[in-house]
C-alpha positions as a printed Julia matrix, in Angstrom:
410×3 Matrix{Float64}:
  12.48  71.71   70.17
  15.34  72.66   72.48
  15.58  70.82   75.69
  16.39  73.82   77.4
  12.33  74.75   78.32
  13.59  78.38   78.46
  14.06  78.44   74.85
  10.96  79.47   72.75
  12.21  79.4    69.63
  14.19  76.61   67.77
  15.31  77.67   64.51
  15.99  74.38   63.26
  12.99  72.62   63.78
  10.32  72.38   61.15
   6.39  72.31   61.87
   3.27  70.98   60.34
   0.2   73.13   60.74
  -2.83  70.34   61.46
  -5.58  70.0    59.39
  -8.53  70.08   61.56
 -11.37  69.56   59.48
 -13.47  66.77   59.76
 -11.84  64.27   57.71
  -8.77  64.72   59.49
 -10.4   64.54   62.57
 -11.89  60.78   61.58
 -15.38  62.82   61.35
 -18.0   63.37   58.43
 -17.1   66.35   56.46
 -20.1   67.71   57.67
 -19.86  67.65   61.43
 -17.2   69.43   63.89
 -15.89  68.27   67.21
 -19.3   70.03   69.01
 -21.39  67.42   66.74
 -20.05  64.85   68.94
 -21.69  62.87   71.56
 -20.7   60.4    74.1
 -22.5   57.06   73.86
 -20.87  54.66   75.82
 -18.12  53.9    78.65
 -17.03  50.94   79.28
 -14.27  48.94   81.5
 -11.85  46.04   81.37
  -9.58  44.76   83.7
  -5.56  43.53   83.07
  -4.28  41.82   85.72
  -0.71  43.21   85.34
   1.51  43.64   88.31
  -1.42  45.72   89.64
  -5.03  45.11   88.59
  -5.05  47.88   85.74
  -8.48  49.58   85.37
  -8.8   50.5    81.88
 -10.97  52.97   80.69
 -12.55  53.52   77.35
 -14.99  56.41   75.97
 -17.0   55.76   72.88
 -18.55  58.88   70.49
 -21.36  58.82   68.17
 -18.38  59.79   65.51
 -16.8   56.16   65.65
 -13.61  58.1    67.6
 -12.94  56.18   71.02
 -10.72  57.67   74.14
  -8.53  55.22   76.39
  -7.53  56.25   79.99
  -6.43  54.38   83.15
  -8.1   54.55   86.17
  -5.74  53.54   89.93
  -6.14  49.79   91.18
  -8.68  49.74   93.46
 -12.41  47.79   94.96
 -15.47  49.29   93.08
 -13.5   51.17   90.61
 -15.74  49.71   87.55
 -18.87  49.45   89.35
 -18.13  53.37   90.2
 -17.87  54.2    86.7
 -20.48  52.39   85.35
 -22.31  54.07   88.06
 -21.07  57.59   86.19
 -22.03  56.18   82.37
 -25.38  57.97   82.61
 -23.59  60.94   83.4
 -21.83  61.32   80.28
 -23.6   59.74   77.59
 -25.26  62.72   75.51
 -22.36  64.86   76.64
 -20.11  66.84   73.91
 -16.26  64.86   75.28
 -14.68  68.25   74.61
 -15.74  69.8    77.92
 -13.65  68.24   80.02
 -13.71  70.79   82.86
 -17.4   70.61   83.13
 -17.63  66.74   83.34
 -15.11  66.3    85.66
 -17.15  69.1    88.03
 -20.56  67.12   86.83
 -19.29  64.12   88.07
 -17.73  65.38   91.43
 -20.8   66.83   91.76
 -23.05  63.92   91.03
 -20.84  61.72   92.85
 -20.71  63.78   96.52
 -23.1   60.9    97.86
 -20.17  58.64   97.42
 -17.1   60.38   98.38
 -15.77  62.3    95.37
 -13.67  64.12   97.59
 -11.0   61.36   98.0
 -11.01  57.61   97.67
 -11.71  55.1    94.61
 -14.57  57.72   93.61
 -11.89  59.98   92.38
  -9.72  57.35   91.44
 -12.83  56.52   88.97
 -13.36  59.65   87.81
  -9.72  60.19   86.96
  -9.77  57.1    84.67
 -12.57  59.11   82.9
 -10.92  62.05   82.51
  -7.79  60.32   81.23
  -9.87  58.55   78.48
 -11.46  62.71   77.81
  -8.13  63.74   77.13
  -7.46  61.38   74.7
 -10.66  61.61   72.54
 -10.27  64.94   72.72
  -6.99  64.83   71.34
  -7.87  62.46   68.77
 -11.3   64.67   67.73
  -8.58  67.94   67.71
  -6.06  66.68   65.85
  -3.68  67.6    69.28
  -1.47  65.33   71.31
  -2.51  65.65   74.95
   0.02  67.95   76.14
  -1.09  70.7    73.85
  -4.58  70.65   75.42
  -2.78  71.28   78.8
  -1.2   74.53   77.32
   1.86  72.77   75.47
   5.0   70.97   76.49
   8.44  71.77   78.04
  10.64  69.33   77.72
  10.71  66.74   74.69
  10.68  63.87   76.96
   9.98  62.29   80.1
  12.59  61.4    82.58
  11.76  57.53   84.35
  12.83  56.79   87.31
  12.32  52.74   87.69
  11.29  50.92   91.21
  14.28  48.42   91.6
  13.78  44.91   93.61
  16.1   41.75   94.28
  14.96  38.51   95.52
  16.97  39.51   98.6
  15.56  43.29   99.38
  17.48  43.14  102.87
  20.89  42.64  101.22
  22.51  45.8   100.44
  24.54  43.95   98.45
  22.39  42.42   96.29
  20.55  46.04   96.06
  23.62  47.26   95.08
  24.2   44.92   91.91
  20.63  45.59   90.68
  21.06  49.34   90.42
  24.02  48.8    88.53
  21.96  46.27   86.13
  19.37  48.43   85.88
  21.62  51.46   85.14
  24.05  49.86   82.55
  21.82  47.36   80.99
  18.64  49.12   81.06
  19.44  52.29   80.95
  17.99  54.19   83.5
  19.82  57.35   85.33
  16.79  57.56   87.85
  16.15  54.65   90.44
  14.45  53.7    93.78
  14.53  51.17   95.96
  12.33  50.06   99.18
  13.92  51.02  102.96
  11.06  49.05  104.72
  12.67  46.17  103.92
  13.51  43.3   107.08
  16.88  43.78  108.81
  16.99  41.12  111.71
  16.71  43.57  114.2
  13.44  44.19  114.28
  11.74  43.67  118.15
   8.08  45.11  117.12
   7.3   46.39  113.87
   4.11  47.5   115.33
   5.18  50.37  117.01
   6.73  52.06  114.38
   9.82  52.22  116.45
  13.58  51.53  114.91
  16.12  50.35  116.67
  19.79  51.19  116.31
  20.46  48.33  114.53
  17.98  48.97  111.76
  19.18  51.82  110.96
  22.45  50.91  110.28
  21.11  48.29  108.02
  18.96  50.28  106.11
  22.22  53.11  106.02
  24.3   50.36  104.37
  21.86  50.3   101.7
  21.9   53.5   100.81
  25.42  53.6   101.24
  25.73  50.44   98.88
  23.23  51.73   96.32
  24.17  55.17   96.41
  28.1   54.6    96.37
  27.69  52.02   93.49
  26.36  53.65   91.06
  27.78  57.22   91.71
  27.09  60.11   89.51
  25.3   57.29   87.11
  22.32  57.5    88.36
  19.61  59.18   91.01
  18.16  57.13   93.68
  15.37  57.69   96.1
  14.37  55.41   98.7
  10.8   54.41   99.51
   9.76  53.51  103.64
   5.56  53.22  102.7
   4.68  54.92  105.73
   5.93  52.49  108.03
   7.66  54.55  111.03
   7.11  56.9   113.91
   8.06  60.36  113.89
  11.03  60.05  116.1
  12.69  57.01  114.1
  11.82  58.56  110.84
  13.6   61.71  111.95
  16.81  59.57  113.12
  16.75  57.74  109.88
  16.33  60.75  107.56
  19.43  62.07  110.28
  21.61  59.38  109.24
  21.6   59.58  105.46
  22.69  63.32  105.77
  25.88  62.34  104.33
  24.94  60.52  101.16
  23.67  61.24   97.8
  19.95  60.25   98.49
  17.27  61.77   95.83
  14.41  61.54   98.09
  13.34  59.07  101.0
   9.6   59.11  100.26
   6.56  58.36  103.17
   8.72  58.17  106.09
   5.49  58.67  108.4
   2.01  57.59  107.83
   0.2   60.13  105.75
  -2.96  60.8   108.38
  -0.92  63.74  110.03
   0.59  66.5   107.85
   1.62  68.39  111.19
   3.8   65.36  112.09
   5.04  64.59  108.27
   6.17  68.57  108.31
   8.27  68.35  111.52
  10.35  65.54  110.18
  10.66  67.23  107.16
  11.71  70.73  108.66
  14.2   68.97  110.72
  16.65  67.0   108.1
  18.41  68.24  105.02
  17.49  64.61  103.27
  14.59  65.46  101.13
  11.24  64.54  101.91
   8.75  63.16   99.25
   5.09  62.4    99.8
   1.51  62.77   98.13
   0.8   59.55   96.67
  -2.17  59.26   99.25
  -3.54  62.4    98.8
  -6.48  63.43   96.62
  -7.07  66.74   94.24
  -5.44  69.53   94.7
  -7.09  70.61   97.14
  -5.52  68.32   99.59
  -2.1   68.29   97.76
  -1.74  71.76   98.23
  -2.22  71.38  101.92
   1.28  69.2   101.89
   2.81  72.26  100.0
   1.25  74.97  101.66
   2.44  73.52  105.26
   6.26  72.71  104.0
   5.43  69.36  104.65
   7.01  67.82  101.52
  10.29  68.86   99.52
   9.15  66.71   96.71
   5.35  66.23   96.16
   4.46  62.67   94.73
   0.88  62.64   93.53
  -0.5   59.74   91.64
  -2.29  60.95   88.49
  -4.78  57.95   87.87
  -5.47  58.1    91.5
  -5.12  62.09   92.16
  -7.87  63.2    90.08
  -6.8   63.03   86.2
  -4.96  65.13   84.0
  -5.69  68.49   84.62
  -6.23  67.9    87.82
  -2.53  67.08   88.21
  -1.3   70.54   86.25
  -3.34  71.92   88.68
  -1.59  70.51   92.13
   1.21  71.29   89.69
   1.11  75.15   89.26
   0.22  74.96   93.37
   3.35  73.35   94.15
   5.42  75.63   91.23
   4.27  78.66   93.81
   6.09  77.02   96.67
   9.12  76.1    94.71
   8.14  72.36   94.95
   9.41  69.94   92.42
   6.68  67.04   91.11
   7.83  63.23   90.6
   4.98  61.3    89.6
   4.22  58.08   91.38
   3.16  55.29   88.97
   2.1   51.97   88.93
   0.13  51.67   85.91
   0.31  50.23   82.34
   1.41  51.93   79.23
  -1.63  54.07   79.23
  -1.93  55.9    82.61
   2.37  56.09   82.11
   2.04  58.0    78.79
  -0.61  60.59   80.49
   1.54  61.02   83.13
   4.38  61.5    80.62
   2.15  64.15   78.92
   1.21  66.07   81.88
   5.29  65.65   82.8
   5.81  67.33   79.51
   3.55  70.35   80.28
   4.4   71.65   83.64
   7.87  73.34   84.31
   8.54  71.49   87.55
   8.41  67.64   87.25
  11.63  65.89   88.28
  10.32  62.23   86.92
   7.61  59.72   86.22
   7.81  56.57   87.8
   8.2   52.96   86.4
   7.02  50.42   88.39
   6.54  47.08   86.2
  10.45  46.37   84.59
  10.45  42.73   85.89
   7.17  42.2    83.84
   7.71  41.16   80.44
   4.7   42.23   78.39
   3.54  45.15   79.87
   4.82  47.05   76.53
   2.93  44.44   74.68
   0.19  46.08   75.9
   0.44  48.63   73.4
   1.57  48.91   69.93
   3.81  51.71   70.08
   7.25  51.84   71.77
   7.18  53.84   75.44
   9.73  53.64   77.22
  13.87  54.14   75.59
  16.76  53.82   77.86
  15.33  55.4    80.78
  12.87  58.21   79.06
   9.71  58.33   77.13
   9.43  60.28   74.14
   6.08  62.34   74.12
   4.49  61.74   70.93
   2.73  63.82   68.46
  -0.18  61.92   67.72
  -3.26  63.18   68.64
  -4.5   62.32   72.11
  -1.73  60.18   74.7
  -0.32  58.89   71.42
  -0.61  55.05   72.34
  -3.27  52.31   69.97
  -4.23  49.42   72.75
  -3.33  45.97   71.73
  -6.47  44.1    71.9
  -5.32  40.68   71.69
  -2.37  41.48   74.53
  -5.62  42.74   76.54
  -7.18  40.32   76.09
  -4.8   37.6    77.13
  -4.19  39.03   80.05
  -7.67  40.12   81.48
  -8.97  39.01   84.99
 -11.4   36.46   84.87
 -14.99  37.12   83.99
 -13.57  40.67   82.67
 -15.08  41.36   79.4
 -12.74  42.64   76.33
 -14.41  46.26   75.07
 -15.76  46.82   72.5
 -14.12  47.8    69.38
């Protein structure tokens, strides 16, 4: 398929039509994919860098879906809170479960929060039975794919995050041994100068010390690589508009959550008054408040977190919102192989994504996680197997479960 997403046609490429009977969809010859059933969901656990939730739905046809719900308090007991929900339910409708559940789950906030966050890892683990019961790889059930590939962008750290320095040898690691051309690193980092860090308020002087590393960082690495900076919400509108000010002049790919995220009024002033790019979203939920970052101008990059945001198709649909407006998507990620490869998918389907994010390089086995490969110098190749394309690693799981989790069942 040509990379070039305008291209419909490549005349070199060769194609397999599926075969979607039941034997190729692991089902008795005489059922289909509407015979099916959900019986069971269950959770487990990793403690990764982040406390991965992961998600598993089991069918009456012995064909199981894996999804990835968003770190968070409650997440399991939420979902095992939504198991009588879903069990009888055909895993095909995906639309109308994830409406049954934010439905059934008004009582306890299904609007935002870890309620959403649980019912995303549910409709991650849809997508991939689905998949599986199709014959289809993920992005095809979200109306096919653009791009081959996924773009990374990987969340750098030193021992010494205040040296720009030391910043500045890390992107060129990551770069020319890794192999990424997409990078960020944290602003909110200490400088020495700080007087209060309640107030919000920068001084002069830590300014200048977070402008020397972007002017380390960004002047290292050149036309190498991207890099966005990351300030987690930490300063007041005034200072965030002086800092955004003062990296005018350099090659910055985003500075992302300048302001907290409460006020969308403030965060579209400082974003209306710099030519830096603005990126935010992460702590918004459904589209329904993503589109009110869009909408406003708030954001020139819109960073929503799809195990967190609502699932899947939620995220195509903030997606095609901010595609209106002219609004690129990079994907915030924290999460283990599994929520990575469905926001790879959904990257794959939607015209306007810019990156995924990688947030877990320093950690050793997170690929061990899974048997397949996911991520090659700097990019994930979207797979053709049916559903998200990855086979958990049960014994990796396993060894690396919080205590008292409980390994699913096979």
């Amino acid at each position: 398929m040509d990379k070039d997403y305008g291209s419909l046609h490549d005349p070199n490429a060769t194609y397999t039509m599926r075969n979607l009977s039941g034997d190729a969809m692991g089902l008795d010859s005489d059922r289909g994919p509407r015979d099916v059933s959900i019986t069971d969901v269950q959770t487990t656990m990793v403690d990764g860098n982040f406390p991965w939730t992961l998600v598993r739905v089991y069918t009456d046809a012995g064909v199981t879906g894996t999804g990835e719900a968003y770190w968070g308090a409650g997440v399991p007991e939420l979902i095992e809170r939504m198991r009588p929900f879903l069990v009888g339910e055909n895993p095909l409708d995906i639309d109308r479960l994830y409406q049954h559940l934010i439905q059934k789950m008004s009582g306890e906030g299904s609007v935002e929060g870890v309620t959403v966050t649980a019912i995303s890892g549910i409709e991650v683990a849809l997508h991939d039975l689905a998949g599986k019961l199709l014959g289809l790889p993920a992005y095809q059930l979200l109306g096919g794919k653009y791009r081959d590939e996924a773009r990374v962008y990987c969340d750098c750290h030193t021992e010494s995050e205040a040296d720009p320095r030391a910043c500045a040898d890390e992107a060129e690691r990551v770069v020319e041994e890794l192999g990424y051309d997409a990078l960020k690193f944290d602003l909110d980092v200490p400088s020495g100068h700080e007087k209060d860090r309640a107030n919000r308020h920068l001084r002069s002087g830590e300014i200048r010390h977070k402008v020397d590393i972007v002017e380390a960082v960004t002047e290292r690495v050149g036309d190498r690589a991207d890099v966005a900076f990351d300030c987690h919400w930490s300063y007041s509108a005034d200072a965030a508009r002086r800092l955004a000010h003062a990296l005018e002049e350099y090659d910055v790919w985003w500075l992302e959550d300048p302001v907290p995220p409460e006020n969308i009024e403030v965060q579209e002033r400082v974003t209306s008054e710099t030519v830096t790019p603005i990126a935010a979203g992460e702590n918004r939920y459904r589209v329904t408040e993503q589109r009110r970052l869009v909408e406003s101008g708030a954001v020139d990059i819109l960073t929503p977190d799809l195990p967190k945001v609502g699932g899947m198709r939620e995220t195509r649909k903030i997606a095609d919102v901010a595609d209106q407006y002219y609004v690129p998507l990079a994907l915030h990620n924290v999460s283990s192989p599994i929520g990575t490869m469905a926001s790879a998918q959904v990257s794959a389907a939607i015209p306007n994504t810019l990156a995924v994010e990688f947030h877990s390089y320093e950690l050793d086995w997170w690929e061990d996680l899974v048997e397949e490969s996911v991520i090659e110098n700097g990019h994930i190749e979207i797979p053709e197997q049916p559903g998200l394309g990855l086979t958990l690693d049960m014994d990796t799981v396993a060894e690396h479960m919080i205590e008292g989790e409980t390994l699913f069942d096979e």
